[in-house]
MOPAC internal coordinates of N, CA, C and O (Angstrom, degrees):
PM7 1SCF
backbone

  N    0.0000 0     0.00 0     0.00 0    0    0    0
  C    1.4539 1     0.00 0     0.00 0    1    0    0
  C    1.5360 1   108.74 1     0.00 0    2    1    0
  O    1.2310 1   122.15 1   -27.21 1    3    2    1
  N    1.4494 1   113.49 1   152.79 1    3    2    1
  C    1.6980 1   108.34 1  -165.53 1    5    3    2
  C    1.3274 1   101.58 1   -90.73 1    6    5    3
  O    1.2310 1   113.87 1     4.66 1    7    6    5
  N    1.1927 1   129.20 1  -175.34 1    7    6    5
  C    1.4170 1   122.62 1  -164.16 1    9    7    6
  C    1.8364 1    93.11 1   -97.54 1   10    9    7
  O    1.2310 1   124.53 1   179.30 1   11   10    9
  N    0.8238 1   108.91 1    -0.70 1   11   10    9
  C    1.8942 1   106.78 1  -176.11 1   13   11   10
  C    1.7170 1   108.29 1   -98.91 1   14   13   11
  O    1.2310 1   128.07 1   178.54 1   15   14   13
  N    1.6000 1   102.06 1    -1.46 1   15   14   13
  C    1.5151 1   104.36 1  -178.00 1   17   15   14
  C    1.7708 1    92.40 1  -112.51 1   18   17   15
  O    1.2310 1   138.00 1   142.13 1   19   18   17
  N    0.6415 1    82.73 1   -37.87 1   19   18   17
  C    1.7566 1    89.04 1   179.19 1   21   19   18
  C    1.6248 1   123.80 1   -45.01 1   22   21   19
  O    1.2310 1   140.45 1   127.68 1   23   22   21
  N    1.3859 1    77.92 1   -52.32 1   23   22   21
  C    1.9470 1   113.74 1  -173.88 1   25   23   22
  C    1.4045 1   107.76 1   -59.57 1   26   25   23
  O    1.2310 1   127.22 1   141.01 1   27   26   25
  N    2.2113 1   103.71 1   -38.99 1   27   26   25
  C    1.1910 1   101.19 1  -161.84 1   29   27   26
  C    1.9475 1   104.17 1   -91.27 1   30   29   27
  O    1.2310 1   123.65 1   177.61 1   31   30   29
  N    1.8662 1   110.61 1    -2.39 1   31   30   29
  C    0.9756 1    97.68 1  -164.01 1   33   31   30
  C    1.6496 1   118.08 1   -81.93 1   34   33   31
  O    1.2310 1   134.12 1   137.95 1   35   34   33
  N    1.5619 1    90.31 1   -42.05 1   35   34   33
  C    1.8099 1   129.26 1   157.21 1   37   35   34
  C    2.0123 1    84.82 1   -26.24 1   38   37   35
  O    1.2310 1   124.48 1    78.25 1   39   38   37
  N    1.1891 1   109.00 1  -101.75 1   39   38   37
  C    1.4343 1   110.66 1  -174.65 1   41   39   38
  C    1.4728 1   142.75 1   -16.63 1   42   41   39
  O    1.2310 1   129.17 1   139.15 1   43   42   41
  N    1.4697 1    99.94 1   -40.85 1   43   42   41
  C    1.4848 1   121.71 1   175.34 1   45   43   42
  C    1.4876 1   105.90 1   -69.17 1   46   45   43
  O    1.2310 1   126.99 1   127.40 1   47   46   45
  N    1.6921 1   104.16 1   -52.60 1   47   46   45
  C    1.6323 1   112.65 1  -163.26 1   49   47   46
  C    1.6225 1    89.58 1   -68.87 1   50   49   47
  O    1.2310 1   121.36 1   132.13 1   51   50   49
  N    1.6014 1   115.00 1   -47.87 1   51   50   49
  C    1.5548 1    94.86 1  -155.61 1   53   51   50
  C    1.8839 1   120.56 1   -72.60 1   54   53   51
  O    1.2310 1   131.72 1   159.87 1   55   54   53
  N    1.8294 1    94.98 1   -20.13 1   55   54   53
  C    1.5258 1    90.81 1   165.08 1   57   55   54
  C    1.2200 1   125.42 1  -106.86 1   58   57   55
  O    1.2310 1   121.95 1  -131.18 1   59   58   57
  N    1.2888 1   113.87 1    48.82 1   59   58   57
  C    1.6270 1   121.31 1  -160.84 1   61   59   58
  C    1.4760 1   127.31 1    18.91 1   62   61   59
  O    1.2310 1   116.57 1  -133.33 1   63   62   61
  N    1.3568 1   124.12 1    46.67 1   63   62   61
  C    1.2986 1   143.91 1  -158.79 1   65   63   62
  C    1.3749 1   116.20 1   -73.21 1   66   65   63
  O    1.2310 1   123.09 1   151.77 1   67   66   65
  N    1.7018 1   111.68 1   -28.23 1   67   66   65
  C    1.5397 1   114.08 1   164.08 1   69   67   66
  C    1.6940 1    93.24 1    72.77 1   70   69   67
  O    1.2310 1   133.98 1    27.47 1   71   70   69
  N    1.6224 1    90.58 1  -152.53 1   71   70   69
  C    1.6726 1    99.42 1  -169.56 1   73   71   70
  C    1.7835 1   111.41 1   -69.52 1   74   73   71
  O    1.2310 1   124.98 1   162.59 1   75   74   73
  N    1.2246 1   108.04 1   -17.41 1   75   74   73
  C    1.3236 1   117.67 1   170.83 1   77   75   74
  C    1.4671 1   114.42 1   -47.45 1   78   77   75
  O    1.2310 1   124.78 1   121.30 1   79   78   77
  N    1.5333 1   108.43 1   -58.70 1   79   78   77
  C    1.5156 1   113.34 1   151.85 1   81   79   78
  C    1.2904 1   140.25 1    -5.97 1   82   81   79
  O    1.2310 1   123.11 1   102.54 1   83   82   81
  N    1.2600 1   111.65 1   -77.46 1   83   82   81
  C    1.2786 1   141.46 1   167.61 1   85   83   82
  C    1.2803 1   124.91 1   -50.02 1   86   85   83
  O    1.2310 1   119.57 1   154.07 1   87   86   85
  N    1.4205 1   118.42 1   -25.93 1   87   86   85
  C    1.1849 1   122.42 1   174.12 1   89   87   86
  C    1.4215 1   145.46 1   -95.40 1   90   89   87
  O    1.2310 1   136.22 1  -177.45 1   91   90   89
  N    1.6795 1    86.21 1     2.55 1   91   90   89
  C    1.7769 1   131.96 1   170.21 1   93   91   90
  C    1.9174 1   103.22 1   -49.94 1   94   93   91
  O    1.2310 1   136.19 1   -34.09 1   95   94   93
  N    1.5123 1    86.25 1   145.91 1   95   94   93
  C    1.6391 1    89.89 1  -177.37 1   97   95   94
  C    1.2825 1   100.02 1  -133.37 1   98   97   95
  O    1.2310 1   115.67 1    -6.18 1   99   98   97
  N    1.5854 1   125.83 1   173.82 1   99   98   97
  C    1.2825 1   126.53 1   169.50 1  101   99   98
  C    1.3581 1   114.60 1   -37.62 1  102  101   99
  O    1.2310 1   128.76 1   132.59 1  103  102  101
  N    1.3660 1   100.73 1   -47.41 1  103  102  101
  C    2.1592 1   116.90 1  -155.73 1  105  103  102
  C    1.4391 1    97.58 1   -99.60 1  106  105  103
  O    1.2310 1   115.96 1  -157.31 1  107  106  105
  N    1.8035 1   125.28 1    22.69 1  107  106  105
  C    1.1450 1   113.64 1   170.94 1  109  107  106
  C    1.7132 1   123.06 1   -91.36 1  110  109  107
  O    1.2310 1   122.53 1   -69.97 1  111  110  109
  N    1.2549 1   112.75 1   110.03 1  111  110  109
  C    1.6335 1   107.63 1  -179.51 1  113  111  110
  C    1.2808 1   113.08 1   -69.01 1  114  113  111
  O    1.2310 1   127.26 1   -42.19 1  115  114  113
  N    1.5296 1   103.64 1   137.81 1  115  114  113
  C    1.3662 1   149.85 1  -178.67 1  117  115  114
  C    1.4492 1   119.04 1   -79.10 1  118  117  115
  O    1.2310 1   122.21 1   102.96 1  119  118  117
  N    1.4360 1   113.36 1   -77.04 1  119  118  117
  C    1.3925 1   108.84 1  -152.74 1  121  119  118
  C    1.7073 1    95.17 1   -85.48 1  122  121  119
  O    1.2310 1   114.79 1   -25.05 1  123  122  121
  N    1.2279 1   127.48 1   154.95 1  123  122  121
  C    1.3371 1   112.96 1  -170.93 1  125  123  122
  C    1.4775 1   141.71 1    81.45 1  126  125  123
  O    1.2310 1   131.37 1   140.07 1  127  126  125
  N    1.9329 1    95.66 1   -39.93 1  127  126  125
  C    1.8835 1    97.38 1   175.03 1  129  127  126
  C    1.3618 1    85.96 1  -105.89 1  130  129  127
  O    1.2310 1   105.78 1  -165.94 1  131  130  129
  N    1.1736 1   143.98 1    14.06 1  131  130  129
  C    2.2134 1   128.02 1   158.63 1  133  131  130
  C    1.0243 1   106.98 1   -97.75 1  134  133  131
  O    1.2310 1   110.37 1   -59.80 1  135  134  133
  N    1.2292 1   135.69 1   120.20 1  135  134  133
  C    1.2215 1   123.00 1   167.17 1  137  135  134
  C    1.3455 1   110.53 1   -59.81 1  138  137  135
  O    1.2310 1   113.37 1   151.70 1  139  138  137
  N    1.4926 1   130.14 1   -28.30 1  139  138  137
  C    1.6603 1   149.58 1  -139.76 1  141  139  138
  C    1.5200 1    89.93 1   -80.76 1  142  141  139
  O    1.2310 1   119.69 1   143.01 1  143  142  141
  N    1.7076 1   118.20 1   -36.99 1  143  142  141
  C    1.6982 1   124.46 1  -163.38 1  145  143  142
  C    1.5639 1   109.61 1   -86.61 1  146  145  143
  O    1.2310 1   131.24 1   -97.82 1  147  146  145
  N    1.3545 1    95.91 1    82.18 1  147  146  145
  C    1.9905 1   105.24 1   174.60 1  149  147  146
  C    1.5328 1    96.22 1   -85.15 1  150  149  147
  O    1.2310 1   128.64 1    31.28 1  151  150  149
  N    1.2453 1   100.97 1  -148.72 1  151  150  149
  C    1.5524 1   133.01 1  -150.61 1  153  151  150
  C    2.2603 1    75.77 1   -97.60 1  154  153  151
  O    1.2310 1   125.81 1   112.95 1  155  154  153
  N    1.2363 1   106.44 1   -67.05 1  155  154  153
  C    1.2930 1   117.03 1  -169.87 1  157  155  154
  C    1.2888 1   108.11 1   -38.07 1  158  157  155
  O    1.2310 1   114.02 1    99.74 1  159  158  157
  N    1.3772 1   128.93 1   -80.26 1  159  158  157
  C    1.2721 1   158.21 1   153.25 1  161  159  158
  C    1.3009 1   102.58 1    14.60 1  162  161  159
  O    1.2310 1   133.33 1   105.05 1  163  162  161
  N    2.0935 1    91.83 1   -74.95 1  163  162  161
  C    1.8794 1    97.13 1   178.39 1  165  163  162
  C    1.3104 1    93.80 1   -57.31 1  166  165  163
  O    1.2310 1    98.99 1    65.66 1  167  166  165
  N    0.9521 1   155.38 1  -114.34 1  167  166  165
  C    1.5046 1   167.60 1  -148.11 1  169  167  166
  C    1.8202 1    86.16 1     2.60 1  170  169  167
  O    1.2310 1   123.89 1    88.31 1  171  170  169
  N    1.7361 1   110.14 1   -91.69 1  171  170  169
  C    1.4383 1    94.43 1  -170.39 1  173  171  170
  C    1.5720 1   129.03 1   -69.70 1  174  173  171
  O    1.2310 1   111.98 1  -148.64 1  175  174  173
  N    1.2477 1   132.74 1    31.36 1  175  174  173
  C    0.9567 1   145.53 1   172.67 1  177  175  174
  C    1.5303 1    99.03 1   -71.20 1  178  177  175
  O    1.2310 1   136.79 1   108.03 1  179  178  177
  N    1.4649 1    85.08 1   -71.97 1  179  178  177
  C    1.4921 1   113.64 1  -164.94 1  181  179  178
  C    1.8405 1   110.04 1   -53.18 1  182  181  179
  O    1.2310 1   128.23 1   136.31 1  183  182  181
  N    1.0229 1   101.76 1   -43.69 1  183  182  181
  C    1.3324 1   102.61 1   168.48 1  185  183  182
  C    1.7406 1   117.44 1   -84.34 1  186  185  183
  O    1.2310 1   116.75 1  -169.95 1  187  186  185
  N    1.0996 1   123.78 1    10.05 1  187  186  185
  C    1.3356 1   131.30 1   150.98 1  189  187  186
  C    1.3792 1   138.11 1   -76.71 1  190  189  187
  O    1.2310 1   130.20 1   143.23 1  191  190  189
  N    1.7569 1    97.94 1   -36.77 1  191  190  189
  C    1.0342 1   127.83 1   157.52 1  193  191  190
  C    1.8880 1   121.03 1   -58.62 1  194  193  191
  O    1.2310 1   123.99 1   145.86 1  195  194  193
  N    0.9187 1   109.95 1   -34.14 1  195  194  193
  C    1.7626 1   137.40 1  -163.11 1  197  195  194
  C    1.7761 1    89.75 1   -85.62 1  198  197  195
  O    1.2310 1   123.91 1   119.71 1  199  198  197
  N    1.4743 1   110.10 1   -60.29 1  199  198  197
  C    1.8853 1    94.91 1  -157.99 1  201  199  198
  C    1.5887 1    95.10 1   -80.75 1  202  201  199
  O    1.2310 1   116.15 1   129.03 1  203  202  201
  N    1.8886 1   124.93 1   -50.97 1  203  202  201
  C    0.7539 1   127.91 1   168.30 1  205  203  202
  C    1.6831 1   154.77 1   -23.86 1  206  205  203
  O    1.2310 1   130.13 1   130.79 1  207  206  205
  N    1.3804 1    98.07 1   -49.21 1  207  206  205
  C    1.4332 1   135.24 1   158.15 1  209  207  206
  C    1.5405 1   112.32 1   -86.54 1  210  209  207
  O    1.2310 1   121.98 1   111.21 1  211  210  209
  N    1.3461 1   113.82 1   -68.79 1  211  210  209
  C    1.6897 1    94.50 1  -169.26 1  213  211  210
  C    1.4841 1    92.93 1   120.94 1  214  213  211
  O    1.2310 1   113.74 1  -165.49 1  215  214  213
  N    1.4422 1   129.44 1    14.51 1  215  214  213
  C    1.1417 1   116.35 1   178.87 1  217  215  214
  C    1.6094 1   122.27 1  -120.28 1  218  217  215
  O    1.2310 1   118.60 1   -25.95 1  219  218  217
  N    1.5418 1   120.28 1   154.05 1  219  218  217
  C    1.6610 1   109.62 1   171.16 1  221  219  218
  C    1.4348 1   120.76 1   -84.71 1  222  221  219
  O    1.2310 1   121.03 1   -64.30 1  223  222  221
  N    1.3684 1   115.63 1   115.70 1  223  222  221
  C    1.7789 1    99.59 1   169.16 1  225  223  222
  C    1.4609 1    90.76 1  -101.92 1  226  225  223
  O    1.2310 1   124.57 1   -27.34 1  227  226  225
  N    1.5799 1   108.84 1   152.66 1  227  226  225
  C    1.4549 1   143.85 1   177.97 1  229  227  226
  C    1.1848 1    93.80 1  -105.34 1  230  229  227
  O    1.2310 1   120.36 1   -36.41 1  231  230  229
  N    1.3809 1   116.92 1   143.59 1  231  230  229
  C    1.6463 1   116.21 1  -174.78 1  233  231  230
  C    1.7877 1    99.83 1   -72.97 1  234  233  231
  O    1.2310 1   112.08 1   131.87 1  235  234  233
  N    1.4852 1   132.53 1   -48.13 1  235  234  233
  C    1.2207 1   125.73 1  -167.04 1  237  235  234
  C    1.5174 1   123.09 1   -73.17 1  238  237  235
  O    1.2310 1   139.84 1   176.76 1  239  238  237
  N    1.4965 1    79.11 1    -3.24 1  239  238  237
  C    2.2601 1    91.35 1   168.16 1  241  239  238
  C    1.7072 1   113.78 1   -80.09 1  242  241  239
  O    1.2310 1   127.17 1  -174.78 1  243  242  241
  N    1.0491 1   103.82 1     5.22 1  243  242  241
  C    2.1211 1   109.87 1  -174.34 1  245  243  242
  C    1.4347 1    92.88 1  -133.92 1  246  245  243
  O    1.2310 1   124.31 1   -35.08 1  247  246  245
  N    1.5173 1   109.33 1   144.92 1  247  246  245
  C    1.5520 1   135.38 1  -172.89 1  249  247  246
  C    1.5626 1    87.00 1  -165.91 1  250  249  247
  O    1.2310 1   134.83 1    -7.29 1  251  250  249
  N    1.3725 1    88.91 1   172.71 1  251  250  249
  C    1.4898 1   112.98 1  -164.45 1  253  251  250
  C    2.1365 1    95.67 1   -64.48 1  254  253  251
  O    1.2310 1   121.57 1   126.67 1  255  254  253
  N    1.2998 1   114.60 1   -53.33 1  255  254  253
  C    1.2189 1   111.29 1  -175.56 1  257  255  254
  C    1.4560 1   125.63 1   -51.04 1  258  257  255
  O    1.2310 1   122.22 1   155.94 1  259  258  257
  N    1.4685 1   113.36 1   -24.06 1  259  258  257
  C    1.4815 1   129.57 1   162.19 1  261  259  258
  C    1.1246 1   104.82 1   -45.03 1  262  261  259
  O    1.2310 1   113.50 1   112.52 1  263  262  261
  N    1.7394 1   129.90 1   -67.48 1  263  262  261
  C    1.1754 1   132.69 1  -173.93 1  265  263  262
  C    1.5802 1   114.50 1  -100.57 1  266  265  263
  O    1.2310 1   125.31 1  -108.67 1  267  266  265
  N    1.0042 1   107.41 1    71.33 1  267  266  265
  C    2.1326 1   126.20 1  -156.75 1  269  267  266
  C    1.7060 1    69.53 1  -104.14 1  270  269  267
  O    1.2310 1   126.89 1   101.91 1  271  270  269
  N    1.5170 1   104.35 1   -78.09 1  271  270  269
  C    1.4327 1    93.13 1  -161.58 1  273  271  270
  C    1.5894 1    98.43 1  -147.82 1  274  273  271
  O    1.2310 1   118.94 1    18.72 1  275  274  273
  N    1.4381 1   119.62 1  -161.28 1  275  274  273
  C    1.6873 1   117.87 1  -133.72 1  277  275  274
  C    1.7881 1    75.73 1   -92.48 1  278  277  275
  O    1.2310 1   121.87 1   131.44 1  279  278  277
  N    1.5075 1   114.02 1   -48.56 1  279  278  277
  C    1.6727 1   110.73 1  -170.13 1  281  279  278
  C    1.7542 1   108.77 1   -53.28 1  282  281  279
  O    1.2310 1   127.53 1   135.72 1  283  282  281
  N    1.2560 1   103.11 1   -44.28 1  283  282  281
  C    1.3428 1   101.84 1   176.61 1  285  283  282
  C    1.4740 1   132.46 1   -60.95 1  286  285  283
  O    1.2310 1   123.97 1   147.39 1  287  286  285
  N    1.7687 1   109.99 1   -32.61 1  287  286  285
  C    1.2415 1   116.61 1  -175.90 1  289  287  286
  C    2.0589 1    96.96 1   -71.46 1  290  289  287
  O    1.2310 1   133.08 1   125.04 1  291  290  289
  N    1.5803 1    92.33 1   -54.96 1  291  290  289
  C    1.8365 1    85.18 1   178.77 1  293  291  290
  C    1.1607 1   128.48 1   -68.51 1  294  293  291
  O    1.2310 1   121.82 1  -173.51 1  295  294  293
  N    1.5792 1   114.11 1     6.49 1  295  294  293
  C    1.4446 1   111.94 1   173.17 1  297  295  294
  C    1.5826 1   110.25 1   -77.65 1  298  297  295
  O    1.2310 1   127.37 1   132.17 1  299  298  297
  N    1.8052 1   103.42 1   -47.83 1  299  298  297
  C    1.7666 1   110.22 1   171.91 1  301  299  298
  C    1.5245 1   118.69 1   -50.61 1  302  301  299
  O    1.2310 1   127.39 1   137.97 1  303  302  301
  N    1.3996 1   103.39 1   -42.03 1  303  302  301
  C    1.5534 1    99.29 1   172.38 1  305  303  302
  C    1.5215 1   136.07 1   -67.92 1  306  305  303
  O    1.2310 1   125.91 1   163.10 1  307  306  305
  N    1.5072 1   106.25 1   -16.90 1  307  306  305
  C    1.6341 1   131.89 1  -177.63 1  309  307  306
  C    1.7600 1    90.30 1   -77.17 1  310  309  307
  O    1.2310 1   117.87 1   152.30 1  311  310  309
  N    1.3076 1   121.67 1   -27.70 1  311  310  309
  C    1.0359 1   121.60 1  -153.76 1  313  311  310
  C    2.0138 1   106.60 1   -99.62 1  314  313  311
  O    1.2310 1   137.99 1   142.80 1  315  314  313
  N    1.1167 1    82.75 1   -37.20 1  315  314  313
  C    1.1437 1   111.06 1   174.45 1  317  315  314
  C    1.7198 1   101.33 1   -48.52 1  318  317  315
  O    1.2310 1   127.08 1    97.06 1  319  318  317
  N    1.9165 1   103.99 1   -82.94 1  319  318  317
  C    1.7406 1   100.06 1   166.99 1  321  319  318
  C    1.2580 1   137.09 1   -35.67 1  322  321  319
  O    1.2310 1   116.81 1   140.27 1  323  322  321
  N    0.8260 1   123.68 1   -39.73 1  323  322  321
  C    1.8578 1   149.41 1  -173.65 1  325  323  322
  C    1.7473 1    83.97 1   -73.76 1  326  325  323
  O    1.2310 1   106.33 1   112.46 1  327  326  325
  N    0.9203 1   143.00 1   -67.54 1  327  326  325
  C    1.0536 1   124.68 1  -161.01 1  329  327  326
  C    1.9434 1   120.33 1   -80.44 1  330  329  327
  O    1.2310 1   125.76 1   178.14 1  331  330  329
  N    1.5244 1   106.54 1    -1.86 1  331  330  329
  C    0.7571 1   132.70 1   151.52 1  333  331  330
  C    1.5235 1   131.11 1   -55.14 1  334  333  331
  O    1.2310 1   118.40 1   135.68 1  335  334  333
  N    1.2249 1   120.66 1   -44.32 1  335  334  333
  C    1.3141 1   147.51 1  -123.58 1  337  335  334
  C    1.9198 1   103.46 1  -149.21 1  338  337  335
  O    1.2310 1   124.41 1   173.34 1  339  338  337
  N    1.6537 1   109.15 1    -6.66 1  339  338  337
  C    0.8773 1    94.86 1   168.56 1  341  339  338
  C    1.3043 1   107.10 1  -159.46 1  342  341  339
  O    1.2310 1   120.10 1   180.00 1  343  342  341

């Protein structure tokens, strides 16, 4: 699965987003247009991302532009693997 389906599945499940979910696009903004994406939210995101994936986030590697929008958040995480992996 690509990291932009992944990103979007993590998201759906963690804010119970339902079909709303699903209907997320690269160029869909995040922080600001969910109401669902608090302070909390990011918190277990991020750690969804972590057991799920296999990856470390450092808290000073995420800012608001990370989570601008859905392409952007799965671009950090694509980036994230790859650096994993190589």
């Amino acid at each position: 699965m690509d990291p932009l389906s992944q990103v979007r599945l993590i998201l759906t499940h963690s804010l119970k987003l339902g079909p709303r979910g699903e209907k997320l696009s690269a160029s869909s903004p995040l922080l600001g247009a969910l109401p669902e994406l608090d302070s909390l939210a990011l918190a277990s995101i991020l750690t969804s991302f972590e057991e799920q994936l296999g990856i470390k986030i450092e808290d000073d590697e995420i800012n608001a532009e990370t989570f601008a929008t859905l392409g952007s958040l799965s671009d950090f995480v694509a980036r994230k693997l790859a650096g994993q992996h190589g």
